[in-house]
C-alpha positions in Angstrom: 0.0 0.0 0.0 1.4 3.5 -0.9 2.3 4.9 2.1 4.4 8.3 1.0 1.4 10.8 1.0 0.2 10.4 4.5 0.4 13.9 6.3 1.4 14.3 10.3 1.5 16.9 12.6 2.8 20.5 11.9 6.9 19.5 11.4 8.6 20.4 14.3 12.8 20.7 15.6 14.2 17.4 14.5 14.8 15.5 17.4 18.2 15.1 18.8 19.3 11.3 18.6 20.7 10.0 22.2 24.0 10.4 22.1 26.0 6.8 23.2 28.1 7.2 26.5 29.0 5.5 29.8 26.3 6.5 32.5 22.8 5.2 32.2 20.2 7.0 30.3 16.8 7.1 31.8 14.2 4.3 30.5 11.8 7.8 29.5 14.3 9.2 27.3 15.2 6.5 25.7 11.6 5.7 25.2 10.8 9.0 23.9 13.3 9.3 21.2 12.4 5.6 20.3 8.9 6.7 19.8 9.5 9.9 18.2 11.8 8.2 15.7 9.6 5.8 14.8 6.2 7.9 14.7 8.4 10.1 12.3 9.2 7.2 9.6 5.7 5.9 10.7 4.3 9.1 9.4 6.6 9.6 6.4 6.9 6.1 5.0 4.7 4.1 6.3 4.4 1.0 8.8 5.9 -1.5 6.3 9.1 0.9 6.2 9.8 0.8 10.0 11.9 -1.4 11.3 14.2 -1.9 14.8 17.4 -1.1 13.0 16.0 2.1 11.7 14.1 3.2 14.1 17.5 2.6 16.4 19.6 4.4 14.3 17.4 7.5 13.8 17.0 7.7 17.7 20.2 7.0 18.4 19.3 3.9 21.0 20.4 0.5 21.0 18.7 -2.1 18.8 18.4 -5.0 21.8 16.5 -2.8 23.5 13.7 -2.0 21.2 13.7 -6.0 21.0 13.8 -5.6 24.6 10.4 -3.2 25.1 7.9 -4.2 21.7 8.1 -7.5 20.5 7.9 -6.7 16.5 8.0 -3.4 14.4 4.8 -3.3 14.1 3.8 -3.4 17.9 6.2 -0.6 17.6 4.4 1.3 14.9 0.9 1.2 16.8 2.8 2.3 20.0 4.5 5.4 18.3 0.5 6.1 16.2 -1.0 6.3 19.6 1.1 8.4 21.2 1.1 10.8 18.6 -2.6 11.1 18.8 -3.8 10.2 21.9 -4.9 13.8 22.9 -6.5 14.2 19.7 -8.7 11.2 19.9 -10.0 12.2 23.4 -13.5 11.9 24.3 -15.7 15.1 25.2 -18.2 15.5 27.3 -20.3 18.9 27.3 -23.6 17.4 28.6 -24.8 17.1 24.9 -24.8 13.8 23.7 -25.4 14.4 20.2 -23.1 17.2 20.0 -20.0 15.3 22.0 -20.0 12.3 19.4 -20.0 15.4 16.2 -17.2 16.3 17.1 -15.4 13.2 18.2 -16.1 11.9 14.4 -15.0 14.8 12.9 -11.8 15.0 14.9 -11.2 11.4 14.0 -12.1 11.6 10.8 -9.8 14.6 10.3 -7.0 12.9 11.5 -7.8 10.0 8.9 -7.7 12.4 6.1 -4.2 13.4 7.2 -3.0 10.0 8.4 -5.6 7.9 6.6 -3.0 5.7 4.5 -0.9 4.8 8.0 -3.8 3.4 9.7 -5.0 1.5 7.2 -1.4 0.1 7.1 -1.4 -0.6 10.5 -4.4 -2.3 10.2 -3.8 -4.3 7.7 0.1 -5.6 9.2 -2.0 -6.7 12.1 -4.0 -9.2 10.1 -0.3 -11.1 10.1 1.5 -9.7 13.0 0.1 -11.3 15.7 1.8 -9.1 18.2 0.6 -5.7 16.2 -3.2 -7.2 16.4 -2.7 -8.1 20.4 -1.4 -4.3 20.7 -3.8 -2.8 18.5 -7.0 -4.9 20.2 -6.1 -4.7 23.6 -4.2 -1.0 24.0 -6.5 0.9 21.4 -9.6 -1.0 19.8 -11.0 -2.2 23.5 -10.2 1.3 24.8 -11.8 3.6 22.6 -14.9 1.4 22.5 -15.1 1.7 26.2 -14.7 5.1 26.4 -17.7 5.5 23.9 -19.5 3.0 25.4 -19.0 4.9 29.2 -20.2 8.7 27.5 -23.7 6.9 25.9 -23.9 5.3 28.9 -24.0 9.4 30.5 -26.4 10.1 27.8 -28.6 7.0 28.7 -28.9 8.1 31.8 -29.5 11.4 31.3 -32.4 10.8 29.2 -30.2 12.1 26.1 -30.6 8.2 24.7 -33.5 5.9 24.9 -33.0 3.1 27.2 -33.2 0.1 25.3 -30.6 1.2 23.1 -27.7 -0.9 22.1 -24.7 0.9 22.9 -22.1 -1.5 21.5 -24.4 -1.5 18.3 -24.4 2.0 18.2 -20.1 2.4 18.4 -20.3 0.1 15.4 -22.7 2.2 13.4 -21.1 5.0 13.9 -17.1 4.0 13.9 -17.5 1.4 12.0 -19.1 3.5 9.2 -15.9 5.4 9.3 -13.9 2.8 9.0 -15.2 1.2 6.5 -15.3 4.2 4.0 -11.2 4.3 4.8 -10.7 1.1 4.0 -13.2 0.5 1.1 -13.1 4.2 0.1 -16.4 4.3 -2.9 -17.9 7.6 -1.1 -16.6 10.4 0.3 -15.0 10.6 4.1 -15.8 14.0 5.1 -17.5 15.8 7.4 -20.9 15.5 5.6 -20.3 11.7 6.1 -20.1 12.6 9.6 -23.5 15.1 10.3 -25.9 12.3 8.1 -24.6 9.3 10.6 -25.4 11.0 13.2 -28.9 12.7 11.7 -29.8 8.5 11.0 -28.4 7.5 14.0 -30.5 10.0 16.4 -33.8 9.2 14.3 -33.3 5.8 16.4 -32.0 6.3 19.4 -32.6 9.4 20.7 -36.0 10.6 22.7 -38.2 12.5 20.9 -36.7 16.3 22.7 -33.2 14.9 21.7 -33.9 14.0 18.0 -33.3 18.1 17.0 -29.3 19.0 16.6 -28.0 21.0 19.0 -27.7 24.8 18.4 
């Protein structure tokens, strides 16, 4: 998969590689030029690109211990995606149900329109990288559900949603969706995308007083 248009964040200094020497560096330095290094060819190249040897060169750390902390490249690769974004994917909470998942979806699918070819790439390395999928399930799929599942579950109970409503269903519909026009890309992934998911979604779900978008 062509990997060399994917977008990242505004450039920035280039880091300075850890420079080799007697004493003991600390774990978190060593950790955070691993992960800068790597989110950089991540970014620039794409995840089938990365590997230890250059990811330890660029950072300036020693190979064994990238073996040492991720057990394959692409463990690596998810590790340095996620904490590149981490603050961007957060989860809002105004008090406005409908409002709070808007603009979730539009920040994610944003970032997809920068980054869209890296995930996909990630993705897709999982299906035969058994560590990347472990990483990728356990550290970012199961999270992010949760933490929709935990703000509808706020909504539920603040009469926002109605109470039968499936709340794993509704992650699906609404993520799922998103990720499915990434990977299979026959319409548009934009921010229109987002407002008619969320106008059929809340046709469904929501009690009647809740059905109107917020102004």
């Amino acid at each position: 998969m062509e990997t060399t248009d994917a977008e990242g964040p505004e450039p920035g200094p280039e880091p300075t590689p850890l420079k080799p020497g007697r004493g003991r560096r600390k774990a978190e330095d060593v950790r955070h030029a691993t992960l800068t290094a790597a989110a950089e060819l991540l970014l620039a190249e794409g995840v089938h690109a990365l590997t230890f040897s250059r990811v330890a060169t660029r950072a300036g750390v020693s190979k064994m211990t990238l073996y040492k902390w991720w057990p394959s490249p692409g463990a690596l690769a998810f590790d340095a995606y996620f904490n590149a974004f981490q603050a961007t994917l957060e989860f809002p909470d105004t008090g406005d149900i409908r409002r709070d998942l808007t603009t979730q979806l539009n920040t994610f699918v944003d970032l997809l329109n920068r980054n869209g070819s890296v995930v996909a790439g990630i993705i897709g390395a999982a299906q035969g990288d058994a560590d990347l999928a472990e990483a990728l399930s356990t550290h970012y799929v199961t999270q992010r559900r949760a933490l929709a599942v935990a703000r509808l579950t706020l909504a539920r109970q603040a009469g926002q949603v109605r109470a039968d409503a499936d709340l794993e269903a509704i992650v699906d519909q609404l993520w799922g969706a998103v990720y499915h026009r990434l990977l299979m890309p026959a319409q548009p992934l934009n921010r229109e995308f987002v407002d008619a998911l969320i106008a059929n979604l809340f046709q469904g779900i929501a009690v009647p007083e809740a059905r109107k978008p917020a102004t």
